[in-house]
C-alpha positions in Angstrom: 1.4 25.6 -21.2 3.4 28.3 -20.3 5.3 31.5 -22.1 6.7 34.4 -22.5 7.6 36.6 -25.2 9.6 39.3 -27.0 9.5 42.3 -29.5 13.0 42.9 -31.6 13.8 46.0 -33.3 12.9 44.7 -36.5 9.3 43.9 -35.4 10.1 39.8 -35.4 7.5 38.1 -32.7 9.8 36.0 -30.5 7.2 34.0 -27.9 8.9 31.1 -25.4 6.5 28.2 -25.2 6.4 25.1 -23.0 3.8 22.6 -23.4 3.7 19.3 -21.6 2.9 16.1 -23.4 1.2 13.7 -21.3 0.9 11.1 -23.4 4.6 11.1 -22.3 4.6 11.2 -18.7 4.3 15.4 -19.4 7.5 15.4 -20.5 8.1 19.0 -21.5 8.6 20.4 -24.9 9.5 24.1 -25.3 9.6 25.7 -28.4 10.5 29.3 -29.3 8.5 30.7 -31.9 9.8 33.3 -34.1 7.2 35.4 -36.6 7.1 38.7 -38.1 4.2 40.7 -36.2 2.9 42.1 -39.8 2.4 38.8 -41.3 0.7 37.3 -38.1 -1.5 40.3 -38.4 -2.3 39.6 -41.6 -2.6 35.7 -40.9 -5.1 36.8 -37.8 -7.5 38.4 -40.6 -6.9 35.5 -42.6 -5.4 37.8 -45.0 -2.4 35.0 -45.8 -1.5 31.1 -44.4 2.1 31.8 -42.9 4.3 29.1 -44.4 6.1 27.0 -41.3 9.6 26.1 -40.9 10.6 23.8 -38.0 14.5 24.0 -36.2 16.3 20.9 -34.7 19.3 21.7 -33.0 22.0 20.2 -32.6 23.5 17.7 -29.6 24.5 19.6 -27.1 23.5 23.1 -28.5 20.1 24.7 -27.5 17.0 25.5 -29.7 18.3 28.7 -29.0 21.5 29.0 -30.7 20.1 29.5 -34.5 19.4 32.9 -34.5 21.1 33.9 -37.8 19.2 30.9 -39.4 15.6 31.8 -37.9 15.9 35.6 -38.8 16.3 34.4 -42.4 13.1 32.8 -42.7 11.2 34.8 -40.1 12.3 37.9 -42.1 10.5 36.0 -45.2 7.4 35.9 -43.7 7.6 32.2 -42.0 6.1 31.3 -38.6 9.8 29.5 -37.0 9.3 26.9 -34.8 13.0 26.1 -32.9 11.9 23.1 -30.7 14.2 22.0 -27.6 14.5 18.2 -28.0 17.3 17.2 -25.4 16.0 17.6 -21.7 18.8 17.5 -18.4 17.0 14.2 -17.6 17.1 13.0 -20.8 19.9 9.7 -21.0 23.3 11.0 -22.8 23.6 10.3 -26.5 25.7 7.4 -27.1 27.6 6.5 -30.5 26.4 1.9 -31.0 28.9 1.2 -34.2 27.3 -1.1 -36.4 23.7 -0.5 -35.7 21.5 1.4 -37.5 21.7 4.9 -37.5 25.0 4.1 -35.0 22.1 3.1 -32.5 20.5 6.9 -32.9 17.2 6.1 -33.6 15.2 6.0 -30.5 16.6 10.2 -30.5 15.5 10.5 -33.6 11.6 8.8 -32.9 11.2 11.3 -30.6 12.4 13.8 -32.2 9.5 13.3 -34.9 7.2 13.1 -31.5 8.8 16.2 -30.6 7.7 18.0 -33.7 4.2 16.4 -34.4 3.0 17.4 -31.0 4.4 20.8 -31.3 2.4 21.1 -34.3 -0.6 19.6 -32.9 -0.2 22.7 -29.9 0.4 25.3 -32.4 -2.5 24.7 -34.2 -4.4 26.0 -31.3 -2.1 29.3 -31.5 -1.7 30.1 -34.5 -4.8 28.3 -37.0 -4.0 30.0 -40.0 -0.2 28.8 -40.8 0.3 25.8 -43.7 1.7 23.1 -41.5 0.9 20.4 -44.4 3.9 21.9 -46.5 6.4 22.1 -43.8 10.5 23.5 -43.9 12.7 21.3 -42.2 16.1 22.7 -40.7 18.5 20.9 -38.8 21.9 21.3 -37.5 24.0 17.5 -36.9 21.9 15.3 -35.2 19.1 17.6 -35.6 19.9 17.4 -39.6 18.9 13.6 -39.0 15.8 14.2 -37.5 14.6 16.6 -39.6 15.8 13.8 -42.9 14.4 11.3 -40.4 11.0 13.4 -40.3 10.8 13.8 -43.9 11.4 10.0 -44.8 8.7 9.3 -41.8 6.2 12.0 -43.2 7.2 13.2 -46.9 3.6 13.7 -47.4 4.0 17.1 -44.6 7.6 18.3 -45.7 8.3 20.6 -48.7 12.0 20.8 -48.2 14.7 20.4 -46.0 18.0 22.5 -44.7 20.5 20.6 -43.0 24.0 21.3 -41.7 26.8 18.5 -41.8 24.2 15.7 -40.4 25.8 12.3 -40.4 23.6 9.5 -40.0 20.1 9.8 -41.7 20.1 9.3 -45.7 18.9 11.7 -47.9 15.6 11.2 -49.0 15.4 11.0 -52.8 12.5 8.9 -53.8 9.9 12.3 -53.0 9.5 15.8 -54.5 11.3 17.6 -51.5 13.5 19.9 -52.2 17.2 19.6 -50.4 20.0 21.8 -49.8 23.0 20.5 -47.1 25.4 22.4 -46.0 28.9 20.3 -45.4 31.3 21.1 -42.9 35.3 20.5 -43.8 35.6 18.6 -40.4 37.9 16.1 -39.9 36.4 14.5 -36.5 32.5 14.8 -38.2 32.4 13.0 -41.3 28.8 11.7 -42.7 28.1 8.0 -42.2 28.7 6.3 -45.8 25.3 6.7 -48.0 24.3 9.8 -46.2 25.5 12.3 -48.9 24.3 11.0 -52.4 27.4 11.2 -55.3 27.3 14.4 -57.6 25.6 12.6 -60.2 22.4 11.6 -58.1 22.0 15.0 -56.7 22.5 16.8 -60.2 19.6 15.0 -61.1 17.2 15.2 -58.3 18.1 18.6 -57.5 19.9 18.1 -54.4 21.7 21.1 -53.5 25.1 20.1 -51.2 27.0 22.8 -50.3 30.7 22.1 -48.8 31.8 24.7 -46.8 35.8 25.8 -45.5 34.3 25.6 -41.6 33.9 23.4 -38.9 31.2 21.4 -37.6 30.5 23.5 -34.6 30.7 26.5 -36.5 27.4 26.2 -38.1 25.1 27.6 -35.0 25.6 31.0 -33.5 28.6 29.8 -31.7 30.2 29.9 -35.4 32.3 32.8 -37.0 30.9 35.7 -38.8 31.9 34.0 -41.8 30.3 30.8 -41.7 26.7 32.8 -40.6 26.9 34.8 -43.5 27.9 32.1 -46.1 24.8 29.8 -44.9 22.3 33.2 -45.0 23.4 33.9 -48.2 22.9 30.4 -49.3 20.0 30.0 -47.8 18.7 33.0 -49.1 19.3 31.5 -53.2 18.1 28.1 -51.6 14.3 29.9 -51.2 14.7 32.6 -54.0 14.7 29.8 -56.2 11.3 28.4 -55.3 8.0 29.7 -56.9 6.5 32.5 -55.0 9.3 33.0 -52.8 9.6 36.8 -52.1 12.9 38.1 -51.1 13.0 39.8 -47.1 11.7 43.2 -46.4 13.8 44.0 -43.8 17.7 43.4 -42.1 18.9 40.2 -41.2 19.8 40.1 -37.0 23.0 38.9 -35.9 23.5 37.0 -32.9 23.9 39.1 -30.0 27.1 39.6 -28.9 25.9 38.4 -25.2 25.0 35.4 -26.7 28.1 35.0 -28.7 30.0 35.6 -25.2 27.7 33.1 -23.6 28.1 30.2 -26.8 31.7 30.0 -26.4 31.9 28.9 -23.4 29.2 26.3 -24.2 30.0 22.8 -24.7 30.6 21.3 -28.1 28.7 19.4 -30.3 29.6 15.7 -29.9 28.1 14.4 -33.3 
């Protein structure tokens, strides 16, 4: 395993892990973990169990790049797990029409692999942290893992966040709380039977958001706008749950040097 980590001015932990799975040829996992240090002091004394949320970003967009979504929950007290699925050596993603999950799903198994070994590490890190009541958050295909993770492992997931995924149903036969954010993207449109009709999500309690922006606007690469629209959304999203206790401190931006550095990043390709 190895790390590093840093301080913010608002007193959110970020660390840099990499671990190294060798059940899978030590195929490295590196996840950055986001905390505030007054709650993981408290969680140390076993004062309080930090609730967990876990990230997926993404294709093409790094663990990285979801800075205005982690410093929502982080600021509410969660231990923010943003796990780096893709590697360089890893075989591009490739679009199979007519198969299931348009031939995604061997991407979206190890994604789940991805998250239960981080787990399985973090346990050693941080012991006192609920990881049997898990938040889900995902961004496109990451939104599919994280719906794929839930309808693989309801029994571990509380609720799920996703923005604009495409391919992975919605889950609606559990108790796990939903909100989606949709994109108004022309080129990224949700696979039929992804999105359940009004009337099925009135009464489950599914939350779908549409949005005015595009699909690659809903990282830190996005607009000011979009950010803002999903924090605030978010924000209701968890008010809304019992015991949820609003943030005690600022939200964080995305730095402008890595707004500079996301646009010349390359974009999401569904």
């Amino acid at each position: 395993m190895a790390g590093y980590f840093t301080t913010d001015r608002w007193a959110i932990r970020h660390t840099t892990l990499t671990f190294h799975d060798v059940l899978r040829d030590d195929r490295d996992v590196t996840v950055e973990v986001a905390v505030r240090r007054d709650r993981q002091m408290q969680a140390m004394a076993e004062m309080i169990e930090l609730p967990v949320a876990i990230l997926s970003h993404g294709n093409t967009v790094r663990n990285t790049e979801y800075s205005f979504l982690t410093n929502v929950f982080a600021s509410r007290g969660y231990l923010v797990v943003s796990i780096q699925h893709d590697l360089d050596t890893d075989a591009p993603m490739v679009t199979k029409v007519g198969e299931e999950y348009v031939g995604r799903r061997m991407q979206y198994n190890r994604g789940v692999f991805n998250i239960m070994y981080a787990i399985d590490e973090l346990k050693k890190l941080y012991p006192n942290a609920n990881y049997r009541a898990l938040t889900l958050i995902g961004h496109s295909n990451g939104g599919d893992i994280s719906m794929f993770f839930a309808r693989q492992h309801p029994d571990l997931v509380k609720k799920v966040v996703t923005l604009d995924n495409l391919r992975v149903p919605f889950i609606t036969d559990s108790k796990i709380k939903i909100l989606s954010f949709r994109s108004r993207d022309p080129v990224f449109k949700a696979d039929p039977g992804v999105v359940p009709d009004d009337e099925t999500c009135a009464r489950l309690g599914i939350r779908v958001v549409r949005t005015e922006f595009q699909h690659n606007d809903l990282s830190d690469r996005g607009p000011d706008s979009a950010k803002s629209s999903i924090q605030a959304g978010v924000e209701q999203f968890l008010d809304e749950d019992a015991g949820e206790s609003p943030p005690t401190m600022p939200l964080l931006a995305a730095s402008a040097s890595s707004q500079d550095k996301d646009k010349s990043a390359a974009p999401d390709t569904k």
